[in-house]
C-alpha positions as CSV (number, residue, x, y, z in Angstrom):
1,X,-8.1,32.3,6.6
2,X,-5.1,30.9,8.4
3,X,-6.0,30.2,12.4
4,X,-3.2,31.4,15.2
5,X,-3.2,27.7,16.6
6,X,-3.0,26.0,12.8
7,X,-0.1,27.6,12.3
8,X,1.8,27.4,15.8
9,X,0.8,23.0,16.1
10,X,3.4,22.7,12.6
11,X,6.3,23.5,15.1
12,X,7.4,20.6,17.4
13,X,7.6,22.4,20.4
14,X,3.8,22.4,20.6
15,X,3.1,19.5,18.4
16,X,4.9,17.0,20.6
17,X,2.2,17.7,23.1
18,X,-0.5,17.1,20.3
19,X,-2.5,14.9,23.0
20,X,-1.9,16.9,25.9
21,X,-3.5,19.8,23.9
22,X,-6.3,18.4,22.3
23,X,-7.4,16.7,25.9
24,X,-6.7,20.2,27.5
25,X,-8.6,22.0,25.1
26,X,-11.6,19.8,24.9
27,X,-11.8,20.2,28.6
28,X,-11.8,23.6,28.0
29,X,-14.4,24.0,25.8
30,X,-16.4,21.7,27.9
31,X,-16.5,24.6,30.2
32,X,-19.3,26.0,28.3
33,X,-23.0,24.4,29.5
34,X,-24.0,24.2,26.2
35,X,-21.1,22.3,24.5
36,X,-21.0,19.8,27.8
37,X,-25.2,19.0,26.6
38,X,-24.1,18.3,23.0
39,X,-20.8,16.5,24.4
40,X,-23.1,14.3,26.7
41,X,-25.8,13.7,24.1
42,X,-23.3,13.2,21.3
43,X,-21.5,10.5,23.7
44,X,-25.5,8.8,24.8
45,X,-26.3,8.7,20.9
46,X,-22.6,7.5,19.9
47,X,-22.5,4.6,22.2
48,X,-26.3,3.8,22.5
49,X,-26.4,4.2,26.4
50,X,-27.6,7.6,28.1
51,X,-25.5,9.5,30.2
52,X,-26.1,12.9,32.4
53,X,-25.4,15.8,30.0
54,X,-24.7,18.1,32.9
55,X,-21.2,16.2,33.9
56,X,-18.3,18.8,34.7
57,X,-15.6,17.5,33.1
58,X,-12.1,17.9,34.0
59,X,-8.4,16.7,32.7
60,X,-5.5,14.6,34.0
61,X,-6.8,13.9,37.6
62,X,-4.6,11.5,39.0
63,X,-6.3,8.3,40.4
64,X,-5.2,5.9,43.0
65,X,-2.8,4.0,41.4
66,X,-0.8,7.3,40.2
67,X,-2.6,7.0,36.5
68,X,-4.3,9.8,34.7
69,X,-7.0,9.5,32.3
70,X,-7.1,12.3,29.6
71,X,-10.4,13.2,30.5
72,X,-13.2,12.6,33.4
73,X,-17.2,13.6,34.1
74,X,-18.6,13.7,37.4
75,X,-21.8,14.7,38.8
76,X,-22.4,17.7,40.5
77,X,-22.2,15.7,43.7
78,X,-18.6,14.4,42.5
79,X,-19.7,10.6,41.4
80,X,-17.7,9.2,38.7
81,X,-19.9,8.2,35.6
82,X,-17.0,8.8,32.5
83,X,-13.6,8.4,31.8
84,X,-12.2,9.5,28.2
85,X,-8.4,8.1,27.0
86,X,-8.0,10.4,24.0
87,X,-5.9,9.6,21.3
88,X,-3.9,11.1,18.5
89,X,-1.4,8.4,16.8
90,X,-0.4,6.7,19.8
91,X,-1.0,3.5,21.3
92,X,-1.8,2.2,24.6
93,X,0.2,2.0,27.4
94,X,1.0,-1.6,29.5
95,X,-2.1,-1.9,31.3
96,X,-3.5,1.6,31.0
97,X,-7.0,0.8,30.2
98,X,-7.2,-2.4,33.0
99,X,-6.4,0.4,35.1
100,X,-9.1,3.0,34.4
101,X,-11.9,0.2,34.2
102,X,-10.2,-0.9,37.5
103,X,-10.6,2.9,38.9
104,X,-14.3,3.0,37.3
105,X,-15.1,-0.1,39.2
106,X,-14.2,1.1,42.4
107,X,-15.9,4.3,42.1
108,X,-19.5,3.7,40.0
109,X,-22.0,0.5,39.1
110,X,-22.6,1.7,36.0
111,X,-19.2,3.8,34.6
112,X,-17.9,4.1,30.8
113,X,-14.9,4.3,29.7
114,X,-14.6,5.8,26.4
115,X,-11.4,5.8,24.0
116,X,-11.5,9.1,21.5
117,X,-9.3,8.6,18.7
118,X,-9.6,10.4,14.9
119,X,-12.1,8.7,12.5
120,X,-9.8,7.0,10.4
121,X,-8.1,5.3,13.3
122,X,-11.9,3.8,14.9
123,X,-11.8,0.3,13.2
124,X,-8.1,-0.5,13.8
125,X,-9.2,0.6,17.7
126,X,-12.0,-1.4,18.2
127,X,-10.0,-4.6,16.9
128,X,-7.2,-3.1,19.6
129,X,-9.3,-2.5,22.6
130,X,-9.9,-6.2,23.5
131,X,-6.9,-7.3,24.1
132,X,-5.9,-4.5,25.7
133,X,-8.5,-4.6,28.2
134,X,-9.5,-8.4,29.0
135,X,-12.7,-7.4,27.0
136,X,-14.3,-10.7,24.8
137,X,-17.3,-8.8,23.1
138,X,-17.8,-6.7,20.2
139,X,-18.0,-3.1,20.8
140,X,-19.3,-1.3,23.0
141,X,-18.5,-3.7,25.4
142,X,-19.4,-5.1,29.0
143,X,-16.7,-5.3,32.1
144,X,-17.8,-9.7,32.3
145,X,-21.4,-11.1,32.1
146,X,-23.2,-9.1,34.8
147,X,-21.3,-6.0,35.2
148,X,-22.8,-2.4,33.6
149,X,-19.6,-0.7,33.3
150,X,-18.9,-0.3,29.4
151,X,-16.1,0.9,27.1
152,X,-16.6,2.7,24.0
153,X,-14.8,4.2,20.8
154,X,-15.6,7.0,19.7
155,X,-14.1,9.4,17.1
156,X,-12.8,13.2,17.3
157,X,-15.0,14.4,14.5
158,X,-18.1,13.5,15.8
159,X,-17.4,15.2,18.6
160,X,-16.6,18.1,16.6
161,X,-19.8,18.0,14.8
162,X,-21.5,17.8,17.5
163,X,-19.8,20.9,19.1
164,X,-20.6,23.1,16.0
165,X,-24.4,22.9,17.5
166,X,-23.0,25.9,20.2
167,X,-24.0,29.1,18.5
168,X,-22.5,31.3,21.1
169,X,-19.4,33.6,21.5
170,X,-16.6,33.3,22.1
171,X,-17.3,29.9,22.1
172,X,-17.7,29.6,18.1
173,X,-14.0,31.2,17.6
174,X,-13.1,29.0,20.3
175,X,-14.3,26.1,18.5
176,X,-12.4,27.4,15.3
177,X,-9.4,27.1,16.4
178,X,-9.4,23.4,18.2
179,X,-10.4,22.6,15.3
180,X,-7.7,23.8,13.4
181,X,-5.2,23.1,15.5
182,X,-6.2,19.5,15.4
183,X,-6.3,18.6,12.0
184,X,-2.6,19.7,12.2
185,X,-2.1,17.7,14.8
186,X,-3.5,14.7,13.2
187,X,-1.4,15.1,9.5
188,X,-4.3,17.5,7.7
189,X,-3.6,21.0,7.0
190,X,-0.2,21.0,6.8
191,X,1.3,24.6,5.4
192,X,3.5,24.6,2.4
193,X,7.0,24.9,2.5
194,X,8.2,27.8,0.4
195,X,11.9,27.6,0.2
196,X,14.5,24.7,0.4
197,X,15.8,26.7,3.3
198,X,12.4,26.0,5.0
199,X,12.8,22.4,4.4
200,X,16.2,22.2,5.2
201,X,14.9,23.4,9.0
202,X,12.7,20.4,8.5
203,X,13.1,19.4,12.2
204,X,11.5,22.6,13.4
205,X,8.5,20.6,12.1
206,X,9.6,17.4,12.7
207,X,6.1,16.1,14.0
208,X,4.2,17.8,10.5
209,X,6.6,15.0,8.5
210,X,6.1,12.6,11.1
211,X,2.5,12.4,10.2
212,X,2.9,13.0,6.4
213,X,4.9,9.1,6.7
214,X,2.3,7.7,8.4
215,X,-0.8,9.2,5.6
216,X,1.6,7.9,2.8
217,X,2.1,4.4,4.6
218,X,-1.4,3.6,5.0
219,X,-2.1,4.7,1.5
220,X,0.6,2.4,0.6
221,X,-0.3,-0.5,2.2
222,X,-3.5,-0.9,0.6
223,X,-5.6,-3.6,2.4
224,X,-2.5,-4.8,4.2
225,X,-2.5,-4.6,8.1
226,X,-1.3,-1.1,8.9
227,X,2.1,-1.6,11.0
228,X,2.8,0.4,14.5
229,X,5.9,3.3,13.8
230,X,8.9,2.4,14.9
231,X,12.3,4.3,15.5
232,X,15.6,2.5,14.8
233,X,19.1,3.5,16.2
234,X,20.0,5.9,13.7
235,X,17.1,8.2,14.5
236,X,15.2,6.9,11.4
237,X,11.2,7.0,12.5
238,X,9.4,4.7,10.0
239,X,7.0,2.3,9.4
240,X,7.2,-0.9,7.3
241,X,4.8,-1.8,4.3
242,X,4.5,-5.3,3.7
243,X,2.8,-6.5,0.8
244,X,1.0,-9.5,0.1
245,X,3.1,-11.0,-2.0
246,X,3.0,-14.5,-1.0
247,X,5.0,-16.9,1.5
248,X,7.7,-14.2,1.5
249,X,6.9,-10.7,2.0
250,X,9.7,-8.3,1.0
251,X,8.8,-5.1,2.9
252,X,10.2,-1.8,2.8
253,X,9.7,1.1,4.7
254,X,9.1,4.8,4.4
255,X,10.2,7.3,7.1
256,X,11.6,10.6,8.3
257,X,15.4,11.1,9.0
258,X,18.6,13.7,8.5
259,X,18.8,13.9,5.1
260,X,21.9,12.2,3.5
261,X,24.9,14.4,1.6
262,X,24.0,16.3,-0.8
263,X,20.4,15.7,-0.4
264,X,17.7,18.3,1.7
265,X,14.7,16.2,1.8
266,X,14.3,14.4,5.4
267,X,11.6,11.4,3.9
268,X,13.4,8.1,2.4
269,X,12.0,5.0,1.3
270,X,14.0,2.2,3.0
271,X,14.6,-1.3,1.7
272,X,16.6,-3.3,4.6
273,X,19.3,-5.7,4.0
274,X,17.5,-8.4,5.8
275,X,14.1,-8.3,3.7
276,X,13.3,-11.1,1.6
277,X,14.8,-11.3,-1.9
278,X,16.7,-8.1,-0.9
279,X,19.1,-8.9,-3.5
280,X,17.2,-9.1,-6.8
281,X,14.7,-6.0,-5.0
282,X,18.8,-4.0,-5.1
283,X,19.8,-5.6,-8.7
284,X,16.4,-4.3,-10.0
285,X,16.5,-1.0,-8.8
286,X,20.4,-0.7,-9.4
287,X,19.5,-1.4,-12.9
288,X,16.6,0.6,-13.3
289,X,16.3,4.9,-14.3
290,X,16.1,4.8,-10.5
291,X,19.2,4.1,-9.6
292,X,20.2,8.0,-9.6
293,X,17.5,8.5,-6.7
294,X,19.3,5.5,-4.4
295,X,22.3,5.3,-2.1
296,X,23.5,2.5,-0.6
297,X,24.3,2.8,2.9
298,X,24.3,0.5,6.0
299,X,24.0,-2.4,3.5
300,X,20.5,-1.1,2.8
301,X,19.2,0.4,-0.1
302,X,17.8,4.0,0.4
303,X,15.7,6.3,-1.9
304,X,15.1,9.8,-1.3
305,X,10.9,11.2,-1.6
306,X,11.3,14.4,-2.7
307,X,9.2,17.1,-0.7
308,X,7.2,19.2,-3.5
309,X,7.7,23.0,-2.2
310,X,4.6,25.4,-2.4
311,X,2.0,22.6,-1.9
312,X,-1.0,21.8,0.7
313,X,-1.1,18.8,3.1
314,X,-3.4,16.4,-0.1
315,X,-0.8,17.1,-2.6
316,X,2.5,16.7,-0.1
317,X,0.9,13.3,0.7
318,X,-0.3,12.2,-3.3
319,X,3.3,13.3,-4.5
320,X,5.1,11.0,-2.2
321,X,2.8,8.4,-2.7
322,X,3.5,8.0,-6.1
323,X,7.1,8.5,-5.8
324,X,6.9,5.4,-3.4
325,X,4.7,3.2,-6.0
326,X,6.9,4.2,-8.8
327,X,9.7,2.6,-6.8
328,X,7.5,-0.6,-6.0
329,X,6.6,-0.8,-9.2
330,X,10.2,-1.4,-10.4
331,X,11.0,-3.3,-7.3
332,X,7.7,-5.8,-6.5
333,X,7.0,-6.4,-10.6
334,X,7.1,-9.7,-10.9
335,X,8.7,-11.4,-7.9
């Protein structure tokens, strides 16, 4: 059964705020006694340090220095014990975590500061956190030698998990649809498009292709190191592969832009004029049954993925996979 807030996150109006939601509804359903237990056990178990499960839990409150964490417990007599930066896709801001372990300092012995993030992003986020935060040790870690303030990563669906333990209502259908509207949110569930005329209003649901690039990019880049999204001057959001492929690494990327003439789908693999060994990468495709798929433009080769109509979120993301290898194949074989 399709969920109310599955269906509403596709559209960019609400999925722009994907963060801001899924801190303001967790905060939510923390509301409920039970759910904060399991939330505070969940988070003692996770991290291997016990916590009070009766914190009351509240979002965006503004500390000293003007920042706002996504997510804060406190005692019933108001003492500070957690502070939760919750994460979708983005990164870090300049010295946003200093800044909450600096706040945490001030206002408890033995704080934690906890970074939530989806399961698939938890390794890449631990590796991150360090050097984000002055913090030497392998997770979770300690605020220097002596000090019991720790930090943490922790993952959505555990939290989830742990959630489903609440057997009441409304909290269950509560639960439901969080749930659903985060794996939107996060590049899962996306609904089929049924007509080209829903694609060609692609940027209605500009934030559902968005996260189908980044799915297909990790896919594609194997073992390689997964690279941040970027957005160049022509309003093309992408992010670059580079393969192993010796000294040199020709790269290309794969991202989300107005389709060009004559074209409706808004995803395009990208090879840049200034990659390495751009020019036998363009003779090989030029020459290859490819060629009809590429257009030439900025002195860069592009390639159009075609968006598969009538399919789920899996198959949206498996097509334009191998669409991309296929074009690596031609491109990358030998070098």
């Amino acid at each position: 059964m399709r969920l109310l807030m599955s269906h509403l996150a596709q559209f960019s109006s609400l999925s722009k705020q994907g963060e801001l939601l899924c801190t303001q509804g967790l905060a939510y359903l923390l509301q409920n006694p039970d759910a904060g237990k399991r939330f505070g056990g969940h988070i003692s178990k996770t991290v291997g340090r016990t916590i009070n499960s009766d914190l009351t839990w509240r979002a965006e409150a503004r500390q000293k220095d003007g920042a706002r964490p996504d997510l804060e417990g406190c005692t019933a007599d108001g003492k500070l014990v957690v502070k939760i930066e919750a994460k979708l896709g983005a990164a870090f801001g300049e010295g946003q975590l200093s800044s909450y372990l600096g706040d945490l300092q001030e206002s408890s012995d033995r704080g934690m500061l906890l970074v939530l993030v989806p399961l698939y992003r938890v390794d890449a986020m631990k590796a991150s956190v360090p050097s984000a935060s002055a913090l030497t040790e392998d997770g979770p870690w300690q605020r220097g030698a002596t000090s019991k303030l720790s930090v943490a990563v922790i993952d959505w669906e555990g939290v989830l998990v742990a959630l489903s333990d609440v057997r009441s209502e409304p909290f269950r259908g509560d639960l439901a649809q969080f749930e659903a509207m985060y794996r939107v949110l996060k590049g899962y569930d996306i609904e089929p498009l049924r007509s080209v005329s829903e694609l060609s209003a692609w940027r209605e649901r500009k934030e559902v292709f968005v996260n189908l690039v980044d799915r297909v990019t990790r896919r594609l880049a194997h073992q390689s190191r997964v690279l941040p999204m970027g957005k160049d001057s022509d309003d093309y959001q992408r992010r670059y592969v580079c393969l192993p492929l010796g000294a040199e690494q020709p790269c290309f990327s794969v991202g989300v832009r107005d389709p060009f003439a004559g074209y409706t789908t808004p995803i395009w693999l990208r090879f840049h004029s200034g990659t390495p060994k751009f020019p036998i990468i363009r003779e090989r495709l030029v020459a290859s049954g490819l060629s009809q798929r590429l257009i030439e433009h900025g002195g860069h080769i592009w390639i159009h993925l075609d968006v598969p109509l009538n399919a789920d979120g899996e198959s949206l993301v498996d097509s334009l996979v191998e669409q991309a290898q296929r074009v690596i194949e031609v491109a990358y074989q030998p070098l």
